[in-house]
N, C-alpha and C positions, 0 to 999 in steps of 0.2 A: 604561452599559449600552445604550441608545439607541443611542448612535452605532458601538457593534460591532452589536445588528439590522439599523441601517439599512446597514455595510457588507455583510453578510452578504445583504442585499437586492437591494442593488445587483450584488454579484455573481453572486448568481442569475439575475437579468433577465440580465446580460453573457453567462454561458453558454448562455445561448438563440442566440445569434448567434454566441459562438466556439467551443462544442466543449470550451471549456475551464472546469469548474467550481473556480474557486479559490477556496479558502475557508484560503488560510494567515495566519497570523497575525490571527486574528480574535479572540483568546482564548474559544477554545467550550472548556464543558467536556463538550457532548453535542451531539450535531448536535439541530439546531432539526428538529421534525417539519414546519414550514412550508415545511422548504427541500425537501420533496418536494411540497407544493402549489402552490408556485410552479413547478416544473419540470413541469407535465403530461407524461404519458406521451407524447406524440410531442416533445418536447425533451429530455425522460429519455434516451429512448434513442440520442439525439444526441450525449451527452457522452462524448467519447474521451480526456479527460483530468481526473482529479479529484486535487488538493490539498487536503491537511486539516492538511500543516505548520505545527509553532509554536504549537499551540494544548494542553492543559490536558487534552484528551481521556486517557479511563481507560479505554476498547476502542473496538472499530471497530463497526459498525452491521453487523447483517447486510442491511439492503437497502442498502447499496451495489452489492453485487453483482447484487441482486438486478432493481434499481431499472436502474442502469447495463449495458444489456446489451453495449451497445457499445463500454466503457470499453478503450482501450489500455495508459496508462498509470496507475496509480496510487502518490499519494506520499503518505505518512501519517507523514514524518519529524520527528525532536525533538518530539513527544509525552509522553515519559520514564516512561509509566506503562503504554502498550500491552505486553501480553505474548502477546497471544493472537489469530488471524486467524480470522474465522468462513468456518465452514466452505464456504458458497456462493464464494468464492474458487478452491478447488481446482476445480471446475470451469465456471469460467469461462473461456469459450472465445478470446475475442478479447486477453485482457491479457495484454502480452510486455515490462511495465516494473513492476516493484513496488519502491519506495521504503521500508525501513521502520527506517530508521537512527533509533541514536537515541534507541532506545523502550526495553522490559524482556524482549524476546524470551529465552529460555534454549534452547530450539532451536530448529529449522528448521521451520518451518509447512508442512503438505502442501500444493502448490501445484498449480496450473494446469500440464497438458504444455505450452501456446503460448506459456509464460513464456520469452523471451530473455534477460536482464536482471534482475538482482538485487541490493539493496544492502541486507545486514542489517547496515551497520559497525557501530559501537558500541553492542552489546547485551550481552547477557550469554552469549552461546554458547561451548560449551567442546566441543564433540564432537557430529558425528553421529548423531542417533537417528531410528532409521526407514531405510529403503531410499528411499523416495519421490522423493529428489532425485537418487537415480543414474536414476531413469526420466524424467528432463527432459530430450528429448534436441534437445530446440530451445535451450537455456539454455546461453549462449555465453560470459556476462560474471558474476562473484560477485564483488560486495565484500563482504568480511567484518575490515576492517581494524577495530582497538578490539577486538576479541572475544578473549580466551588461548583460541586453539586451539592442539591438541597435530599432533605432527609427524603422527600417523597420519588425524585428519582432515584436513589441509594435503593428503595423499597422496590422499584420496576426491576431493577435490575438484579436484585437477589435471587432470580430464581436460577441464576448461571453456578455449573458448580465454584465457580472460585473467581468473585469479584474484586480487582485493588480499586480501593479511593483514597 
């Protein structure tokens, strides 16, 4: 247990300098509240990329988004028990990479319009529910391979330039 703190430590102080907050494979089953005291709000809002892949996690925090204003990409893949994206996501302005393969999604989470980029593969998704994703109109790229979608969502989603199922 020490030495996943101390890696989780260390990468914090790292993303002060890179921009990139990676925390994969640390085995968290909760983000540490420390890892927003080590980040003070002028590094906070520095971070334009956050991993939380590989770790044990059973939801996502809502001050990531909150926290991260700046964040571009985020990846919260192989988790296996996320099912659910809090709501400060949808509009967040600056993210146009969401990772969330993987996890327990059953549909599609209201998202962010500046989202380009998307990878729900292997979750539980069977069908489109909501309109929300047809008003993405920046969101270029879906993977959704792993998921039984039927031919008539396959059809919603074609209009992205480059769909996996």
């Amino acid at each position: 247990m020490a030495a996943e703190a101390a890696l989780v430590a260390r990468r914090c102080l790292d993303a002060k300098e890179t921009g990139l907050l990676d925390l994969s494979q640390c085995k968290l089953t909760a983000l540490p509240k420390a890892m927003f005291l080590m980040l003070p709000d002028g590094h906070r809002h520095s971070i334009k990329k956050c991993d939380l892949s590989g770790n044990y996690l059973k939801s996502i925090s809502s001050k990531i988004p909150q926290h991260f204003t700046q964040m571009e990409e985020f990846i919260c893949a192989s988790n296996e028990n996320i099912s659910k994206l809090p709501d400060g996501f949808s509009q967040h302005e600056k993210l146009t990479y969401l990772n969330l393969a993987g996890n327990k999604f059953s549909s599609i989470p209201v998202l962010c319009p500046s989202l380009q980029r998307l990878n729900l593969s292997n979750n539980l998704i069977t069908n489109l529910s909501g309109e929300h994703i047809e008003q993405l109109s920046k969101l270029k790229e879906v993977n959704m391979q792993g998921n039984d979608l039927g031919e008539e969502t396959v059809f919603k989603l074609g209009q992205f330039t480059t769909i996996l199922t």
